[in-house]
KOLLOVEX-886327 format. One record per atom (N, C-alpha, C): residue in three letters; x, y, z. Coordinates in steps of 0.001 Angstrom, whole numbers, plus 500000, padded with zeros to 6 digits. Last residue first. Example, Ala and Ser with C-alpha at 12.3 -4.5 7.8 and 13.67 -1.06 7.14 Angstrom:
ser512850497750507080ser513670498940507140ser512900500030507870ala513190494310507800ala512300495500507800ala513200496700507800
END
This chain:
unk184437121867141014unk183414121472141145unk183982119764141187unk186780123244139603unk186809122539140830unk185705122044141956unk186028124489137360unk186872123149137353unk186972122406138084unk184366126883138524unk183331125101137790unk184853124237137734unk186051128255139859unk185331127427140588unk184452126573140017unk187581129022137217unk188107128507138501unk186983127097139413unk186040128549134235unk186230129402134899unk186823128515136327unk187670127007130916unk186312127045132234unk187132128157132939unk188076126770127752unk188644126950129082unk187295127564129966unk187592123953126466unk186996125225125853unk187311125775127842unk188461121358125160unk188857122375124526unk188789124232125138unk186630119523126424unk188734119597126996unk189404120715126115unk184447120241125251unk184870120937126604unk186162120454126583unk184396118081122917unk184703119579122735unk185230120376124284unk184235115543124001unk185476115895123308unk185706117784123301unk181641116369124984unk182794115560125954unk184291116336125740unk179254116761123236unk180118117891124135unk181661117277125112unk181473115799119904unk180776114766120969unk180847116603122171unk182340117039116897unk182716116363117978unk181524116342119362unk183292117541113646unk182483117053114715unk183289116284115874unk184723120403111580unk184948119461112936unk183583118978113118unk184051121006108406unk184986121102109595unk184656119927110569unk183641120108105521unk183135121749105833unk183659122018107549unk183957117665104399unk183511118857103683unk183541120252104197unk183514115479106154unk184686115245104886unk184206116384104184unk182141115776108467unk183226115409108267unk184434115856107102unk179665117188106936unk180668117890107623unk182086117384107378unk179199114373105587unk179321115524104882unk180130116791105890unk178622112838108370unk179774112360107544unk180148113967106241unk176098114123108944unk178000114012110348unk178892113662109384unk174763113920107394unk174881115297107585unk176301115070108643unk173967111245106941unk174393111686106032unk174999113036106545unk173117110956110304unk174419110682110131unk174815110911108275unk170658112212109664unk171456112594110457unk172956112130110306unk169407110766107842unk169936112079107415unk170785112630108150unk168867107943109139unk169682108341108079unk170285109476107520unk167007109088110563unk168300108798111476unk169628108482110183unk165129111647110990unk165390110640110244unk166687110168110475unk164646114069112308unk163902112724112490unk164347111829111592unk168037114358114783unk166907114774113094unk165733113497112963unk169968116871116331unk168756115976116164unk168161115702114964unk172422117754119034unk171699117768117631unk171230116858117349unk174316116945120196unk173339117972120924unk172728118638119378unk176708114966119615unk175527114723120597unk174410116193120646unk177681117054117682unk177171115763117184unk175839114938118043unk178276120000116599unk178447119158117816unk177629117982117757unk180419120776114172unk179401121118114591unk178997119659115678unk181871123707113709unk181984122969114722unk180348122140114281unk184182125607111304unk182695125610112055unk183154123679112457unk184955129201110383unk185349127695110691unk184352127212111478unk183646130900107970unk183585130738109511unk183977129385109428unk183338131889105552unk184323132017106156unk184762131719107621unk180832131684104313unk180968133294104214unk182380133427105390unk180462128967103968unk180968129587102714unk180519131393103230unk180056128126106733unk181493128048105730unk182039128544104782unk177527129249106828unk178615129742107721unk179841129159106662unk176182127670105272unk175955128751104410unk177162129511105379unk176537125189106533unk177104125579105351unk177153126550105024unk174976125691108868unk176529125012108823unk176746125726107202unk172413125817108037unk173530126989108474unk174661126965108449unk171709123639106797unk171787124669105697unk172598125829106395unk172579121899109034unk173528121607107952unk173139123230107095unk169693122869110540unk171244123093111105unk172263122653110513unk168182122946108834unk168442123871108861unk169818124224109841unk168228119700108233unk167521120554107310unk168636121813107821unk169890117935109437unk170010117637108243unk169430119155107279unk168967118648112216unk170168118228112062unk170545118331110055unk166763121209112887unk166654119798113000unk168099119575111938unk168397121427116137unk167198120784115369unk166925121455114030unk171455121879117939unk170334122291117520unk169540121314116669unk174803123667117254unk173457122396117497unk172346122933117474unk177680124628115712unk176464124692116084unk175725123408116714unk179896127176116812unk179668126279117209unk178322125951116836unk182166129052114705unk180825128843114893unk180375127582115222unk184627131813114503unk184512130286114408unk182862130302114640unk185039133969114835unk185785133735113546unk185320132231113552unk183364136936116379unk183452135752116255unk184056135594114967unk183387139720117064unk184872138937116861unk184830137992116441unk180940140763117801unk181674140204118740unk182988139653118171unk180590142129115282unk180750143122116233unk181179142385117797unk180225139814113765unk181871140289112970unk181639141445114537unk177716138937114071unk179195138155114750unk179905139034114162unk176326140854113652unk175421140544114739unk177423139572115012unk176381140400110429unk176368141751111371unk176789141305113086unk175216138223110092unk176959138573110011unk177000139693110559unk172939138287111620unk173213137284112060unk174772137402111952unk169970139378110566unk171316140387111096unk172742139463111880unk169074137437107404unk169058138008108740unk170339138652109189unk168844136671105086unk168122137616104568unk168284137890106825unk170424133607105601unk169551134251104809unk168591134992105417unk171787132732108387unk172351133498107427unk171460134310106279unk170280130390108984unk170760131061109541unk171004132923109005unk168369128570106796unk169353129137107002unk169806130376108141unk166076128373106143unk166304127517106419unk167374127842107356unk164119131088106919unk164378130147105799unk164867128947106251unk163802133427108453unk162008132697107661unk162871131699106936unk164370133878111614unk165000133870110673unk163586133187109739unk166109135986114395unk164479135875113714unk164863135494112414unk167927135936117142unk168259135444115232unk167074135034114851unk169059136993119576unk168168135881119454unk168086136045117927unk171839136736122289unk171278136983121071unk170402136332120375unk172081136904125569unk172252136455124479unk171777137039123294unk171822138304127950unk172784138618127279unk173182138105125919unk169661137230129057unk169530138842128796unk170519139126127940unk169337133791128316unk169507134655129230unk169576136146128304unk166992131687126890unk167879132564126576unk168062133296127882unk166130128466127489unk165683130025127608unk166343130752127175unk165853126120127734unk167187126573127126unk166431128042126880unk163544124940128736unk164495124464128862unk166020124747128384unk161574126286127223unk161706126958128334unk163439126312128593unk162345126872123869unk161490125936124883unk162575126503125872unk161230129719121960unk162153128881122334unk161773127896123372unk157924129636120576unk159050130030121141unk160029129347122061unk156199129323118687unk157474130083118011unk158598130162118962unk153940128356120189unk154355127594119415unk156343127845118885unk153152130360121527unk153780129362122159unk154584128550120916unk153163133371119293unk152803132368119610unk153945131250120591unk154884135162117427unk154267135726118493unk153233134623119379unk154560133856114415unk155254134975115204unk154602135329116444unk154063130303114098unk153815131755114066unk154087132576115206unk155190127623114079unk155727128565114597unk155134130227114612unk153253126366111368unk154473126295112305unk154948127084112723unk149844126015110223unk151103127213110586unk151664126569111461unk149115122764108487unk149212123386109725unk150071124865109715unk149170121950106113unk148348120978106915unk147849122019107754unk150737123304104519unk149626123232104342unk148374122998105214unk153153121739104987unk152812123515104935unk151525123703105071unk152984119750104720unk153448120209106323unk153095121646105719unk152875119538101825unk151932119005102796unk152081119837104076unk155500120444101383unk154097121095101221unk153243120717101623unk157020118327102194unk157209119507102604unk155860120463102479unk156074116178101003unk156221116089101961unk156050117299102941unk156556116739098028unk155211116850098538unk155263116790099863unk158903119867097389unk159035117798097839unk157385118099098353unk158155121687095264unk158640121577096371unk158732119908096480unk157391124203092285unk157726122553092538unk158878122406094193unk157028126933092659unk156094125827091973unk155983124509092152unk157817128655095371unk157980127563094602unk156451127369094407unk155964130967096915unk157846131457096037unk157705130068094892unk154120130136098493unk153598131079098030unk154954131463096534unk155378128177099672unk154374127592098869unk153859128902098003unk156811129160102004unk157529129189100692unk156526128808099420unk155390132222103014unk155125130746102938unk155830130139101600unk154999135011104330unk156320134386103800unk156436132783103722unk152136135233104486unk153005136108103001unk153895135661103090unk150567133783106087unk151157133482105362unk151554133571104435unk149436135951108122unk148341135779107243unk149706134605106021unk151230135436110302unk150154134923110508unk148937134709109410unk154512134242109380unk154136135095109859unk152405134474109329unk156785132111111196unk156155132517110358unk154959133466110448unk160372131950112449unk158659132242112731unk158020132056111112unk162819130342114154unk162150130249112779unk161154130761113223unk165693131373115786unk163861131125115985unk163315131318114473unk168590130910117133unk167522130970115496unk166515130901116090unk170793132421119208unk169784131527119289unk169096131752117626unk174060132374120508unk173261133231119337unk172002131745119146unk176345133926122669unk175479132163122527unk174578133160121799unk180234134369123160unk178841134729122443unk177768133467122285unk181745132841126147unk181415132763124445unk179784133337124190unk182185131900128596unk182412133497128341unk181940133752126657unk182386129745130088unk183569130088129249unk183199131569128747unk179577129530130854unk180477129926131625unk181693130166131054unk178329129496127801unk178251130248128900unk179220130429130106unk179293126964127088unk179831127309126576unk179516129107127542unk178768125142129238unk180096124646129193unk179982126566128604unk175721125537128590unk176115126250130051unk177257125865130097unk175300124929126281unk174819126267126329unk175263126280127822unk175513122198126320unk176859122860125765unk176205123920126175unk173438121273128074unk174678121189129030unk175883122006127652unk170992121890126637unk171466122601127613unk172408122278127994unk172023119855124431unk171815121067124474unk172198121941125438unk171080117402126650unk172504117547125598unk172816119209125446unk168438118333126575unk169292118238127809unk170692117993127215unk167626118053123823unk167535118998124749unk168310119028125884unk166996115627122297unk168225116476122576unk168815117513123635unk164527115127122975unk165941113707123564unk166924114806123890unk163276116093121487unk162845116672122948unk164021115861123650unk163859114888118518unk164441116668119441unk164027117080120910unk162705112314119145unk164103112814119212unk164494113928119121unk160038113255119905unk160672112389120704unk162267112619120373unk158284113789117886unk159060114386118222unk160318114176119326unk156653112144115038unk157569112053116373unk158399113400116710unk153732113798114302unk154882113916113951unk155585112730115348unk151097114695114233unk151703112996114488unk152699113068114399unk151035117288114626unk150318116739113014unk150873115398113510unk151082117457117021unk149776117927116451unk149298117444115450unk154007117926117090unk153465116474117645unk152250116716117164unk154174120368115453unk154861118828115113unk154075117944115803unk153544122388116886unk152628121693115372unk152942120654115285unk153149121147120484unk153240121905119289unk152836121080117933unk152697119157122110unk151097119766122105unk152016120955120816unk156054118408123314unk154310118188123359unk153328119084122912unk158293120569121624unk157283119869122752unk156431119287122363unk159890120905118633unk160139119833119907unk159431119751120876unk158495122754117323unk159136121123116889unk159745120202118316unk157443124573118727unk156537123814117574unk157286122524117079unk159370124970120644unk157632124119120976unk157124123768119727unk162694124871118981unk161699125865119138unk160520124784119620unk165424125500118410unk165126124811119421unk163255125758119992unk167176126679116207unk165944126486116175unk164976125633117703unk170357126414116856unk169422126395116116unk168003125714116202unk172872128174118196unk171416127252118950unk170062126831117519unk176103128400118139unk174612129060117376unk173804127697117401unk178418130152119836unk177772129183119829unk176557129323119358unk181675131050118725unk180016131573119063unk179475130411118674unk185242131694119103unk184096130613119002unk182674131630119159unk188555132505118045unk187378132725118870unk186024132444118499unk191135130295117679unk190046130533117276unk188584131122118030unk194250129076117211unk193448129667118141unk192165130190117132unk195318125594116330unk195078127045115793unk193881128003116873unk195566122981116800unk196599123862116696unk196666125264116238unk192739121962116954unk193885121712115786unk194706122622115876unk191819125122118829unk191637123900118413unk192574123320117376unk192141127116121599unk192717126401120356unk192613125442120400unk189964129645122003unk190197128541122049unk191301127715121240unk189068132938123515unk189918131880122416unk190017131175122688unk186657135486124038unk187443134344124488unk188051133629123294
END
């Protein structure tokens, strides 16, 4: 499918980042260690309404699942000497997401259907060390819609690492999350003035052509 945006057609894929129980339900690592989670479980329904604008339009939907694996060989604590203590702490405290666990997996509330694509990734990034350019240059995609959790960390490190391998990129403002409300809007203004579009799902659907019988819903 194509869209034109700013006066330029552009075929779109929508990339779900990380929407995973260990950071956004109840009873995952996050709420476990005290975390708030409250504002990625907010997002969610935001979420689901671009994953079904962008579904019925017909657009590739590509999901991230961060895992880690169970005896913790890919722990960054194991690569860096010097991390933020914050970060190593959380490493430490608790396994997030391990492979093959409730914890790792997508929340029910945005399930993946049969036709989507799901993106096993250990970093921050989208893009690092996964089948993810492979996986869009065989649908066409030239653009990249993202949301998702958490807003500042791994859904800006994808955003970016997408810009700099050539993808015009979106990234959707309501259906994204961060616990820190400062980082979040550091990360809307840096798009802004660095790397492409934000916009609201409102603004974006007058963009993104529907099928007959949802217009006339």
């Amino acid at each position: 499918m194509a869209v034109i945006i700013a006066g330029h057609d552009i075929k779109p894929a929508l990339v779900v980042i990380d929407v995973q129980n260990g950071f956004a339900s109840k009873g995952g690592s996050y709420d476990q260690m005290g975390m708030d989670v409250s504002c990625y479980g907010g997002a969610i329904p935001q979420i689901s309404k671009l994953i079904g604008l962008c579904r019925n339009a017909g657009m590739p939907i590509f999901y991230t699942q961060a895992v880690r694996e169970s005896s913790g060989i890919d722990l960054l604590t194991n690569m860096h000497k010097i991390l933020p203590k914050s970060r190593e702490e959380r490493i430490k405290k608790r396994p997030i997401c391990v492979r093959g666990t409730w914890d790792a997996e997508i929340v029910d509330e945005i399930r993946p259907a049969p036709e989507d694509h799901i993106v096993i990734k250990r970093r921050d990034s989208a893009f690092q060390d996964t089948e993810i350019g492979v996986w869009l240059k065989s649908v066409g995609a030239d653009s990249l819609i993202f949301c998702g959790i958490d807003t500042s960390i791994c859904v800006e490190t994808s955003l970016r690492d997408a810009f700099n391998n050539g993808y015009d990129v979106i990234l959707i403002s309501d259906a994204t999350a961060s616990g820190n409300r400062k980082h979040f809007e550091s990360t809307i203004e840096v798009v802004k003035d660095y790397y492409g579009l934000v916009m609201s799902i409102d603004e974006f659907s007058k963009y993104v052509p529907q099928k007959a019988e949802q217009r006339n819903r």
